[in-house]
C-alpha positions in Angstrom: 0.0 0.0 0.0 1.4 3.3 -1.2 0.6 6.0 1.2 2.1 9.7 0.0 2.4 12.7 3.2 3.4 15.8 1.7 4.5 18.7 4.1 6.4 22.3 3.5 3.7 24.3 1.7 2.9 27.9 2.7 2.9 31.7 1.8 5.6 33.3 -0.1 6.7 36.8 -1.6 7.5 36.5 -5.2 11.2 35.5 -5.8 11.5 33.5 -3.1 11.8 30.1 -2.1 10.0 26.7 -0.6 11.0 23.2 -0.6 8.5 20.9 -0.6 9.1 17.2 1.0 6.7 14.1 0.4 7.4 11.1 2.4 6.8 7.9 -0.2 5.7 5.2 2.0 5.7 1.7 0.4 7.0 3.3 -3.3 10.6 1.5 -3.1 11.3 1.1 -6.9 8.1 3.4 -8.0 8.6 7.0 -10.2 8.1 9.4 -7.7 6.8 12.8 -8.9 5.0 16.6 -8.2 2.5 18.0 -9.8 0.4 20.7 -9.5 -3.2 22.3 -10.0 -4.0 26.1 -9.6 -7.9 26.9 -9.0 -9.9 26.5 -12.4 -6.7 25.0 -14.2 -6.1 21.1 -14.6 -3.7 19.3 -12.7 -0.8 19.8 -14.4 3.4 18.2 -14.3 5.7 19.9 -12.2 8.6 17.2 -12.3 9.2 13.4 -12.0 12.1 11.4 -11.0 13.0 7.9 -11.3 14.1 5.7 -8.4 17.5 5.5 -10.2 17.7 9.5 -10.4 16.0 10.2 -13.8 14.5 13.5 -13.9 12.0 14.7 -16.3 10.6 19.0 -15.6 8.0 21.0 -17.1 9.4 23.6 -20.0 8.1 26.3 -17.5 10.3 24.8 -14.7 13.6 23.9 -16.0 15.8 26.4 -13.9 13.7 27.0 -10.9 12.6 23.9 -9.3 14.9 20.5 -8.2 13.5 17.4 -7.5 15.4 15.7 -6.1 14.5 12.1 -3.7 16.2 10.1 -1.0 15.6 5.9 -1.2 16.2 5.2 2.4 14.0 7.6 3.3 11.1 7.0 0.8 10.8 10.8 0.3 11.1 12.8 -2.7 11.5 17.1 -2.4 10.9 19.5 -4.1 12.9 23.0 -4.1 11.4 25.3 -5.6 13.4 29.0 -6.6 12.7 32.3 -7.6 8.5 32.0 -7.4 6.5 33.9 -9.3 2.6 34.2 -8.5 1.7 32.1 -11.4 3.2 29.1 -9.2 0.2 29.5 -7.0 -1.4 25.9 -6.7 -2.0 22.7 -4.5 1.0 20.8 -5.0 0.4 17.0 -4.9 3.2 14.4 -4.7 2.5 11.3 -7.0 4.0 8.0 -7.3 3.8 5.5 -10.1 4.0 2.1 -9.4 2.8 -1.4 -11.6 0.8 0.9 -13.8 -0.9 2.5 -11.2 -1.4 6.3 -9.7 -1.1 7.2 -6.0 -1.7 10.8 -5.1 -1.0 12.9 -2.0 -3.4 14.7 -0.1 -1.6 17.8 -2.0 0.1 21.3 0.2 -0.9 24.7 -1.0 1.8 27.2 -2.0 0.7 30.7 -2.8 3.4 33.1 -3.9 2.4 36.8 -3.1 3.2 39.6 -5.9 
């Protein structure tokens, strides 16, 4: 049973920065992964990362955000840089395991202009 906690959400001026932290529980081999969904948007990627390191980010991303994820500690972070307002949005961690989607309970980050 996968079970995803994300913590580290909160408020922000723009141009700062947040790390956001996801423990994994029972995703040892799974793609591990943050997305995001602002209100009246759809969910959208943020970034995903293998269990061997891979990384994959959204265009809009590259340069600002990290993902990055520790094994022995089933937990996967996100560091997120230089926010803009447009970054406002429940962040949900997501792991990807025999073809199936778990979702966390998601962690709002608003970024103030």
């Amino acid at each position: 049973q996968v079970q995803l906690v994300e913590s580290g959400g909160g408020l922000v001026q723009a141009g700062g920065s947040l790390r956001l932290s996801c423990v994994a529980s029972g995703s040892s081999g799974s793609r591990l992964g943050w997305y995001r969904q602002a209100p009246g948007k759809q969910r959208e990627l943020v970034a995903t990362i293998t269990s061997g390191g891979r990384t994959n980010y959204a265009d809009s991303m590259k340069g600002r955000f990290t993902i990055s994820r520790d094994n022995a500690k089933n937990t996967v972070y996100l560091q997120m840089n230089s926010l803009k307002p447009e970054d406002t949005a429940v962040y949900y961690c997501n792991a990807y395991l025999l073809y199936k989607n778990y979702w966390g309970q998601g962690t709002q980050v608003t970024v103030s202009s």
